[in-house]
N, C-alpha and C positions, 0 to 999 in steps of 0.2 A: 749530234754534231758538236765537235770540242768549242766553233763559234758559241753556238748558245748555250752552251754549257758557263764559256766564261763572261758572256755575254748579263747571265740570270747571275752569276756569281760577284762580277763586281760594278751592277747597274746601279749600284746605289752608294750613297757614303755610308750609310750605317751595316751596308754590309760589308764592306772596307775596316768601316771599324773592330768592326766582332773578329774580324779575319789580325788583326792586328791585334787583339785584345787575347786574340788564342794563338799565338804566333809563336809562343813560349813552349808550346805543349802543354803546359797545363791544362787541367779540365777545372772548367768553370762553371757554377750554375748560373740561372738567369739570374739573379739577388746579384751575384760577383758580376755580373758581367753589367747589369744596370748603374752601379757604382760606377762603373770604369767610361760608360756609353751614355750619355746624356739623350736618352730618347723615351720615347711611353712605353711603358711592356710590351704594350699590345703591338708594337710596332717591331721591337724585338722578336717576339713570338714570332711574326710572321717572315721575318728574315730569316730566324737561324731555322724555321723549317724550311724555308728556300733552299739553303745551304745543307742542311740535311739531305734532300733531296736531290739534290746533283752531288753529293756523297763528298763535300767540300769538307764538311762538320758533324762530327759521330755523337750520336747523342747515348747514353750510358745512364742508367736507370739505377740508382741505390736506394734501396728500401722506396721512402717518399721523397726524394729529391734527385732532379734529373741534375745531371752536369753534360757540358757539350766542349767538345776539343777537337782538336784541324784536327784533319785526314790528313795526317802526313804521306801517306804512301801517291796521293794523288798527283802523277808526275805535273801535273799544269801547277798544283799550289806549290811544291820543291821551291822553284823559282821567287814565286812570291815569299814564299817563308822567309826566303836567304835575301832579299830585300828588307823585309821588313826588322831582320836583326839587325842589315845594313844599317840601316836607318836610326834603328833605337841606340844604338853603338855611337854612331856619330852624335846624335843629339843628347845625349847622358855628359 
């Protein structure tokens, strides 16, 4: 159900943040994205598999280093994306 889909997607601020932290398209690993997210790993970890998992955040495997970046194609985050440049736009 797309409720709880966005529901598990932006129940929390730190997954707000990561969503915003990959807002750019860029692919980020957990090291870049801890820099940017002031929270514990482990706390991370367990978001951006959330978000893995309702297929918000694609995870991409390089040799020994994952990196993870928006699922742009997912019509529910389109929306968010163009907010959150909204946003970085104005505030810059």
């Amino acid at each position: 159900m797309v409720e709880d889909e966005v529901e598990k997607g932006l129940g929390s601020p730190v997954k707000l943040r990561i969503l915003r932290a990959l807002a750019s398209g860029e692919a980020l690993t957990m090291y870049e994205l801890l820099k940017k997210i002031p929270t514990k790993p482990t706390t991370l970890r367990r978001h951006l598999k959330d978000l893995v998992e309702i297929g918000w955040v694609e995870e991409q495997q390089y040799a020994t280093v994952k990196k993870y970046r928006m699922n742009s194609g997912k019509k529910a985050l389109k929306h968010l994306i163009a907010l959150f440049r909204e946003v970085s736009i104005s505030t810059d």
